[in-house]
N, C-alpha and C positions, 0 to 999 in steps of 0.2 A: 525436352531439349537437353543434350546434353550438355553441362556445367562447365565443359573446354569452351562453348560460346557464350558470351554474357546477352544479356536479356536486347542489345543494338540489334542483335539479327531480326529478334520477334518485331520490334519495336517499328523496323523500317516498312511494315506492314501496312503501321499505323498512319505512316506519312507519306502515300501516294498524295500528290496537288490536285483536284480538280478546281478549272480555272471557271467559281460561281459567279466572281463577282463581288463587289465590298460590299455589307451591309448591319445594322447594330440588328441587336439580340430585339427577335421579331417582336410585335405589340402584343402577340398572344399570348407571350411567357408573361408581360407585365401583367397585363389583365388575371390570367388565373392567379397570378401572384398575389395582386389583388382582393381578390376573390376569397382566398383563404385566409385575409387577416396580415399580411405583409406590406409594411410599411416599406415606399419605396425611395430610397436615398443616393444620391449620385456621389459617388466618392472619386472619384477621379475624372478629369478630364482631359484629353489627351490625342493624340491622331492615328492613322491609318497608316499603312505604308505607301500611301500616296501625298500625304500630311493633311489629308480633310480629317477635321475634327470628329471626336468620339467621345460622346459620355458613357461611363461604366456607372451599371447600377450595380448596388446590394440590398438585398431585400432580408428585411429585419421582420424577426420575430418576437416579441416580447413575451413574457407570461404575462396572466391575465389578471393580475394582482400588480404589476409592474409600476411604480414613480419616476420619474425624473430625476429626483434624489437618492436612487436608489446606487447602491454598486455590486452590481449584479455579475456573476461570471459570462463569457461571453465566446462564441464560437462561431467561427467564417469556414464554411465550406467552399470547398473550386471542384466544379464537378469535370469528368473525364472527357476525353473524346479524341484524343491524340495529339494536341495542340491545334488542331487544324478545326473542331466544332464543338457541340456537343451544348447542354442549355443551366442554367441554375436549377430547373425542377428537379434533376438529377437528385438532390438531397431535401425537397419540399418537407416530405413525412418525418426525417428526423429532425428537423429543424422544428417541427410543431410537434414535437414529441416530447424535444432538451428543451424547446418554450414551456411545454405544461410539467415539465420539471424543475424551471426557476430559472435556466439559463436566458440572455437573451440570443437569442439563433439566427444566424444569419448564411444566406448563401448568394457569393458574389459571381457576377460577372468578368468576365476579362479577356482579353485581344484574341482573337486566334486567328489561324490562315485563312478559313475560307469564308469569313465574314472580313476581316481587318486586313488581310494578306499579311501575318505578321509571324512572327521566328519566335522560336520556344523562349527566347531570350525575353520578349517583349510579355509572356504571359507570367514566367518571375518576377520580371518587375512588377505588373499592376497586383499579382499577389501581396509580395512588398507594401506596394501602397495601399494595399485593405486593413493589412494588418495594420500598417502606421495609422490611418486613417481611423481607425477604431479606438486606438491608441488615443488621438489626439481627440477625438469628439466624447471619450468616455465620462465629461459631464453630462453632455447631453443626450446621450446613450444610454446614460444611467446607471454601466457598468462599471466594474474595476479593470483600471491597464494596470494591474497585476495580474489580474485571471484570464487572459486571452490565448482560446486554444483554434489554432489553424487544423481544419481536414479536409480531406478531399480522397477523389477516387482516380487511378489508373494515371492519365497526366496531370488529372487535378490533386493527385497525392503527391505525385511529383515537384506541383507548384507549393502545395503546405509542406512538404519537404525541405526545399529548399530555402522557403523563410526561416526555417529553423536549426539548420544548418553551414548554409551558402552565406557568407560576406559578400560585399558591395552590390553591383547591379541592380541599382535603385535609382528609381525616375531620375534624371534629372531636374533639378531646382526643386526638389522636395527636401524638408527640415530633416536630415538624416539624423540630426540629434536624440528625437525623437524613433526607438528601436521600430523596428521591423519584424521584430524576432518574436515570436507566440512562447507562451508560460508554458503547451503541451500542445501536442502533435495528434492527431488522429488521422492512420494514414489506410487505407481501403486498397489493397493489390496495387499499388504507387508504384511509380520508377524510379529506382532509388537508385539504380548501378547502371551508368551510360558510356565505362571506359571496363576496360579491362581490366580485371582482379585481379590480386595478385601476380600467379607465374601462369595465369591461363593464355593462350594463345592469342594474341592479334585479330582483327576481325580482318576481311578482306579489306584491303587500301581502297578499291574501290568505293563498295559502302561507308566506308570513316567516312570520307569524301562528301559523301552523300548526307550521312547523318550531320555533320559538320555545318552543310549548307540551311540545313532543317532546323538546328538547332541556334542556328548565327552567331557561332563560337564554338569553340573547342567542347567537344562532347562533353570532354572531364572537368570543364567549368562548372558544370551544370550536372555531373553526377554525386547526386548527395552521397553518398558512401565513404566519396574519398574526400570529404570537406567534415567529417565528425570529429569535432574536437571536446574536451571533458566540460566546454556551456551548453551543449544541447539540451533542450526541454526534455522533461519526460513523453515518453511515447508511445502510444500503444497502434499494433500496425495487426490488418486483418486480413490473412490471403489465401486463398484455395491452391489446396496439393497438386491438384490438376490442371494450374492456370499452365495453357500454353502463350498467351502475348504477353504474359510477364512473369517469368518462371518464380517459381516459389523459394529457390534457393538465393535469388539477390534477396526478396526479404530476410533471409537468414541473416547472407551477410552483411546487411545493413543493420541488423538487431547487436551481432554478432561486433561490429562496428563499435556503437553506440555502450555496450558493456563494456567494452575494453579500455573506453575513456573514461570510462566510472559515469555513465548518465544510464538513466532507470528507462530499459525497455522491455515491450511485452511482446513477444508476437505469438498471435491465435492463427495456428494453421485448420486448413479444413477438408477433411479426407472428400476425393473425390471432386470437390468445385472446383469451376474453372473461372474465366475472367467476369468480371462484373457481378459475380453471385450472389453479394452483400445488396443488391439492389431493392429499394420498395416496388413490388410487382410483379418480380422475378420469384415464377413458380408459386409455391403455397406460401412468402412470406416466411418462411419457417428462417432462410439465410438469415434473413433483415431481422428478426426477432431475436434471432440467438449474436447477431453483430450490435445491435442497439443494448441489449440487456450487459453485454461486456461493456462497450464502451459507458455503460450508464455507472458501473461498478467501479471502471478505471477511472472517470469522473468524483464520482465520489473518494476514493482512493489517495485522492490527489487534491480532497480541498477544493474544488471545482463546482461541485453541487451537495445537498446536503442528502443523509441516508432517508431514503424512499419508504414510507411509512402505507407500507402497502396493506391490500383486506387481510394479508396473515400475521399485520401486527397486533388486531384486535382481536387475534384465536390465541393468543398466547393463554397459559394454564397454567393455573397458580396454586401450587400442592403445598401444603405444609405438611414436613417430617417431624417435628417437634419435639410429638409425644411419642414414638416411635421407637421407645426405649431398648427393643430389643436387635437395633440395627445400630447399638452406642456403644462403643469398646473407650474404657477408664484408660488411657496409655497413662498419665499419672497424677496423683493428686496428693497435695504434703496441705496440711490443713495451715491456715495463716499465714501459707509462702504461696508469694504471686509468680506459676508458674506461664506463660507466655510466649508465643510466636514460633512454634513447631515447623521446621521442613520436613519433608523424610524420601527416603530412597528408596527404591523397589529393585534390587538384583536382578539377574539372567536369570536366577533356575522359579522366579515368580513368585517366592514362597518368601524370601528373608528382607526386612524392611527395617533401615535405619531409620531414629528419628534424635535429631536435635534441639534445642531449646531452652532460652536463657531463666534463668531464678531471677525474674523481673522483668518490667515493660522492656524491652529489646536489652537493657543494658543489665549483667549479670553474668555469673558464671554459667559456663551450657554447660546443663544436664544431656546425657548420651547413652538411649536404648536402644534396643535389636531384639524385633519379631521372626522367627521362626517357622510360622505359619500365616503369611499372608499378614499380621495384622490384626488376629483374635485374641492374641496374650501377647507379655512382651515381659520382659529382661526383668529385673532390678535392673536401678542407676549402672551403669558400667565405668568402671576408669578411665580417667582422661587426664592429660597430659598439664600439668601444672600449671602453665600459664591459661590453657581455657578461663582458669576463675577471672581473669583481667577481662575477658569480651566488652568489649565496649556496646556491642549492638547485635542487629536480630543476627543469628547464623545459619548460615544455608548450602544446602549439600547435593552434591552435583556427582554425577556419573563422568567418569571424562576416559579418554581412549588414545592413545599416545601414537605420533607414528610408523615405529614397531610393532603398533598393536597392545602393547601392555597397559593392564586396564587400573585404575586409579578411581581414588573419590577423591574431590577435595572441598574442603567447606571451606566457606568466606564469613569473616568476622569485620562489621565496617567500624563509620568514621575514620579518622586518622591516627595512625596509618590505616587504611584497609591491608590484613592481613590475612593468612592463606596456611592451612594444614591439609597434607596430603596422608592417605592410608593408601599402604600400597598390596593389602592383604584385603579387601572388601572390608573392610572397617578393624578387621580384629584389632589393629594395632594405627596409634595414629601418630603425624609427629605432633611437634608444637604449632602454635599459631606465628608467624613472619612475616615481617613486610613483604609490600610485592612490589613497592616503589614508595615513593615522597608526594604520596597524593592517598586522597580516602574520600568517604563519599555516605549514601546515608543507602543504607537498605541494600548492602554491596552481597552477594549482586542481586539485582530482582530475576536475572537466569544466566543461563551459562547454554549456548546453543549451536549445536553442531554443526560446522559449512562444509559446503561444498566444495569449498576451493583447494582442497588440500586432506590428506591423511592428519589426524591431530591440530585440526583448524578448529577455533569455536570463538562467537562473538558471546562477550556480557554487557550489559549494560546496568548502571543505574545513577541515583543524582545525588545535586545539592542544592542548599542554598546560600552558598556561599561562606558557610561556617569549617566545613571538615575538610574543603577539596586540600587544604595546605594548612598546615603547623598553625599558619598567624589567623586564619577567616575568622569573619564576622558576615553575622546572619545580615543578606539585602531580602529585598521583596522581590528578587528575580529566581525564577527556578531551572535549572541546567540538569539537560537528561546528557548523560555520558556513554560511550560505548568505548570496550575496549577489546583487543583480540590475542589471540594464542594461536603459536602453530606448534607449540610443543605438547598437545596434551595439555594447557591447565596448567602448566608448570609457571611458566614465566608469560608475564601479559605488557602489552605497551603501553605506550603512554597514553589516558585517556584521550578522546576525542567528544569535542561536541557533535552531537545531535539535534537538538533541539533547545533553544533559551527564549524566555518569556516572562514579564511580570504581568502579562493582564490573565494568560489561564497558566497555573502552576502543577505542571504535568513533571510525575513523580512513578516512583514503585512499577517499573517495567515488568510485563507476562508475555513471554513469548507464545506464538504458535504456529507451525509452517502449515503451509496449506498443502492438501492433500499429493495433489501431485510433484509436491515437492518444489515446488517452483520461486515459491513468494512466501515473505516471513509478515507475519501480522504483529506489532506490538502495541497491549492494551496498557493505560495507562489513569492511574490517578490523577484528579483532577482535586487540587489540596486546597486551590482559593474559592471553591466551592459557589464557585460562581457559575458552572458549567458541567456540562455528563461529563464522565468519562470519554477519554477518547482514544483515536486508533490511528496507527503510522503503520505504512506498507512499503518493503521492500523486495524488490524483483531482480537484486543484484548479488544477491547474498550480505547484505548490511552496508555494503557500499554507499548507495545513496537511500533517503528515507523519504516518501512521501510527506505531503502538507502533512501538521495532524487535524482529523475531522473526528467532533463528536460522536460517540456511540448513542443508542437509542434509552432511557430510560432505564428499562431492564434489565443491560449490563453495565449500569451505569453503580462505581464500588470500587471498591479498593484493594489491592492486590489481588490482582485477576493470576489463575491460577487453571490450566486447561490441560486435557489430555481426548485423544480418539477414542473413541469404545467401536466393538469389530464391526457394529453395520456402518461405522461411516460419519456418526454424528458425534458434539463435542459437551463434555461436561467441562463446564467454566466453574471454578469455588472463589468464593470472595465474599469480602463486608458490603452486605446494601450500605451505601452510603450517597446520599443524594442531593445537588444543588438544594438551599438553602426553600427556596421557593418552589422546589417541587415535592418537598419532604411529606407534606400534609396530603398527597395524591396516593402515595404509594406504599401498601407494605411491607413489612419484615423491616421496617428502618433500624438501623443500628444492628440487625444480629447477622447469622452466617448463615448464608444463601448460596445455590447454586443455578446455575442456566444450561439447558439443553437446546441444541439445536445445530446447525450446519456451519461449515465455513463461507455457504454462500451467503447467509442471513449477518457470518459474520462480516463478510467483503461489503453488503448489498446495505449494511445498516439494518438490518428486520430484526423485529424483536423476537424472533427465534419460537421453539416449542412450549419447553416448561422454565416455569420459576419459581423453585423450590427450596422453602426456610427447611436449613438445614439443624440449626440451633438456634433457644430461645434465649438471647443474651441480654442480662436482667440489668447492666450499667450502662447508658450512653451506648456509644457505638468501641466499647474496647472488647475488638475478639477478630476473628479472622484471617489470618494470616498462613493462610491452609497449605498442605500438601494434599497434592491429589496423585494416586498411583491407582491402574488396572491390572487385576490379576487376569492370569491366562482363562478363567472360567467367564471373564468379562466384569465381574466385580469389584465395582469403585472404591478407594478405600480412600477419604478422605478426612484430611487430621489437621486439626485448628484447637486454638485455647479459646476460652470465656466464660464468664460469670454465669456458669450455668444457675447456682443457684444461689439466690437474692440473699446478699449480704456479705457473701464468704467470695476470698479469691478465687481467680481464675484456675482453672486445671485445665487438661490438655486431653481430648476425646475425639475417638474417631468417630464416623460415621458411614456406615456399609451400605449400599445400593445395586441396583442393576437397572439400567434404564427400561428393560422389558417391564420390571414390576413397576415403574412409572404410566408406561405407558396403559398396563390394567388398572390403575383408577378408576 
């Protein structure tokens, strides 16, 4: 269809009348509801458009571990049909799917034409009242009304749309104090767009008219697109390229929408599929398989469910490099000086690799070499700029690209102030260390990462606890992850902003990593009150908004996560094992430098991934790790960390060479 008509044209398809007759959702849908383990509960009661009374049922799913006492996340589906039919089974299978994934699932009932003779208007509302309803029974329910996600398909996405977007139009005499509004969206080929976009053409008068009458109110009341203000839920929206009853370009513009007021959306287009494709039965299944495996991802993603601990988390392989001494390059070692917490940088031409690093645990003056060859030899000490000996903390050296194009490096030196030296020769030459404002921070930065939004755009982030962000702090028991940005190149950054604050998990030392197609940034984070894994926040806006954060699985569970692609496609992660208190006794390599192989999907999916590989045997406690990882053009890792390699004497600072190929022949 062409995009001068918005998706009303296809739409009025949906809403010829046949005059059936009033009647509730037959006994056969209750029965196999039934039949599968669905608890059946009446959430609203309400009337016809005749005014004879109607009970709506929802049919709950629990997992099978499930309490009373429980607060369990929780999801209401409204399945499609045009507003005018169509049944709950519509979403049975995933609803006993996100059940035996921990959620409780549910999929409701509510008004339509050719049972209730009722106006799209009247199917918003009792959406409305599922979700409040959930809301309000979530003692009893067992779940949290924090985690409640509304989905649905086609006008049933329409309906979880609109609780998520759309003000008022809720029942009358119901507690509207009590929100309406779902924590995330799950929307299946939905109608999102029912007016006219932007400068596109008018529909015929006639049909408005018509659609007008269908909808029992102005089309554009009830077009979610143009009701996205910056509190909309996170969303993830699924729709085939090929849909003709609900073109694919309103999902655009409703994603399209939803970004531009800073709210985190996802849309999964699907070459080829047309309307209803995501359905359980439809064809080989394969749709529903690859729509259920995203939304289980976006789920977790989002804090919602916990990462999926599937048969490939028990294949995981556990290599030790240790003695592997001739894949160990010495970058430097001064006998009875504690050298410590290396970044390094890998050039355009592949070959030349800066590395910085303090004479002492983070705080000390940074020493500063330069490899020639990828990383096999390296420098004497090189000169550096007088104030370097003040560094108060670790230093870390970033690649940065200006909006003319002119290419920089600049390293961050933290606490207060955080400070900033630029080279503007590839390292030959550097300035001093300078404020970059009236704020600091600990571990500044844990990266520095390139957006999309702009030529010379990049977000960094990292934290406190209350001691360095300003001149006077003093250390709290709360930990503050901070983000800040640049559109100069690196040059000048804003004022920090929070991320994320917490005293019960103390999430610290940010690792970026965008996902393949470029779409979604992952960031991995220490977990310092050592009460919990490691965890992971996802953003789909370019750092705009940030997922819940959700713990990572055991295996990447450590301290300054440190990641890059190798060319077939999968990711070498560097960092200190370092593990909740009560899991330490389960697992090896504790305390030294380790590395993880494996995908960005095992990273989204929570899986423990391929390999888990000590990389160094670090003979103190857990002090070492703090690695750079760089891939030469031949695909060879080259990463570089400090630690007590050997028992009694300080730290020194050592690479270690790999290729994931000679991994994988073990």
């Amino acid at each position: 269809m062409s995009h001068r008509f918005p998706v009303l044209l296809t739409l009025i398809a949906l809403m010829a009348i046949p005059n059936v007759g009033l009647r509730a959702q037959d006994e056969e849908t209750e029965a196999k509801m039934i039949s599968v383990g669905a608890a059946v509960r009446v959430y609203k009661t309400t009337e016809d458009a005749e005014g004879a009374p109607v009970s709506l049922n929802v049919y709950v799913f629990y997992p099978a571990d499930h309490k009373p006492t429980d607060r369990r996340s929780a999801i209401v589906f409204f399945f499609g049909g045009g507003w005018k039919n169509g049944t709950p089974k519509q979403f049975l299978e995933h609803c006993k799917y996100l059940a035996s994934r921990g959620m409780v699932a549910m999929t409701a009932d509510y008004r339509v034409l050719n049972r209730q003779g009722t106006k799209a208007l009247q199917c918003v509302a009792d959406g409305k009242s599922a979700v409040r309803w959930i809301r309000q029974q979530a003692d009893r329910l067992g779940v949290d009304p924090d985690r409640i996600v509304a989905g649905g398909g086609s006008a049933g996405g329409h309906v979880a749309a609109c609780t998520g977007v759309i003000k008022g139009f809720d029942e009358s005499g119901e507690n509207t104090s009590v929100s309406s509004r779902p924590n995330a969206m799950a929307l299946f080929n939905p109608a999102v767009v029912l007016a006219k976009v932007d400068d596109r053409p008018p529909l015929d008068p006639e049909k408005l008219t018509g659609l007008a009458a269908r909808m029992g109110t102005d089309p554009r009341d009830l077009s979610p697109v143009h009701h996205v203000d910056s509190n909309a839920p996170p969303t993830i929206l699924f729709h085939g390229k090929a849909d003709e009853t609900v073109p694919y370009w309103t999902a655009e513009s409703f994603c399209q929408a939803m970004k531009k007021s800073g709210n985190a959306c996802e849309l999964i287009g699907f070459e080829g599929q047309g309307h209803g494709f995501f359905n359980h039965g439809r064809g080989d299944n394969s749709s529903y398989r690859s729509t259920i495996r995203a939304l289980d991802r976006f789920l977790v993603s989002h804090g919602f469910l916990e990462p999926q601990r599937s048969s490939e988390s028990s294949q995981l392989t556990t290599i030790d490099l240790k003695d592997d001494t001739d894949r160990q390059v010495i970058v430097d070692r001064e006998p009875g000086q504690y050298l410590g917490h290396p970044t390094t940088c890998l050039l355009e031409d592949g070959k030349t690799m800066l590395c910085v690093y303090p004479k002492g645990h983070g705080r000390g003056g940074i020493v500063y070499k330069r490899s020639n060859d990828g990383g096999r030899t390296w420098s004497d000490r090189l000169p550096t700029p007088e104030n370097w000996s003040t560094s108060k903390e670790v230093p870390t050296l970033h690649r940065v690209i200006g909006p003319d194009g002119t290419k920089r490096i600049i390293m961050w030196s933290g606490l207060y102030p955080a400070r900033l030296a630029v080279s503007e020769n590839d390292g030959l030459d550097w300035s001093p260390l300078k404020p970059v404002g009236d704020w600091g921070g600990i571990v500044v930065m844990g990266f520095v990462e390139s957006l999309k939004t702009g030529p010379g755009h990049y977000l960094a982030m990292f934290h406190d606890d209350g001691r360095f962000f300003t001149a006077d702090g003093k250390r709290s028991q709360t930990f503050t992850l901070y983000k800040t940005l640049s559109t100069d190149g690196g040059l000048t950054w804003s004022a920090p902003e929070t991320v994320y604050r917490s005293s019960d998990v103390h999430l610290c030392e940010p690792g970026c990593i965008r996902s393949p197609d470029g779409t979604r940034l992952a960031v991995l984070l220490r977990e310092n009150a050592r009460r919990k894994n490691s965890h992971i926040i996802f953003s789909d806006d370019e750092g705009k908004t940030w997922s819940s954060p959700q713990e990572l699985p055991l295996a990447l569970t450590g301290d300054r996560h440190t990641g890059k692609y190798t060319a077939d496609g999968r990711l070498f992660i560097s960092y200190r094992c370092q593990s909740p208190v009560q899991s330490r006794k389960e697992r090896p390599f504790e305390g030294d430098w380790v590395g993880w192989v494996g995908t960005w999907d095992d990273l989204a999916g929570g899986r423990d991934g391929q390999y888990f590989v000590r990389l160094g045997d670090n003979t103190k406690g857990a002090d070492t790790a703090y690695p750079g990882v760089e891939v030469l053009p031949d695909d060879t890792i080259v990463t570089t960390t400090y630690g007590h390699w050997i028992k009694g004497e300080q730290p020194y600072i050592m690479s270690v060479r790999l290729k994931l190929s000679e991994l994988d022949g073990r």
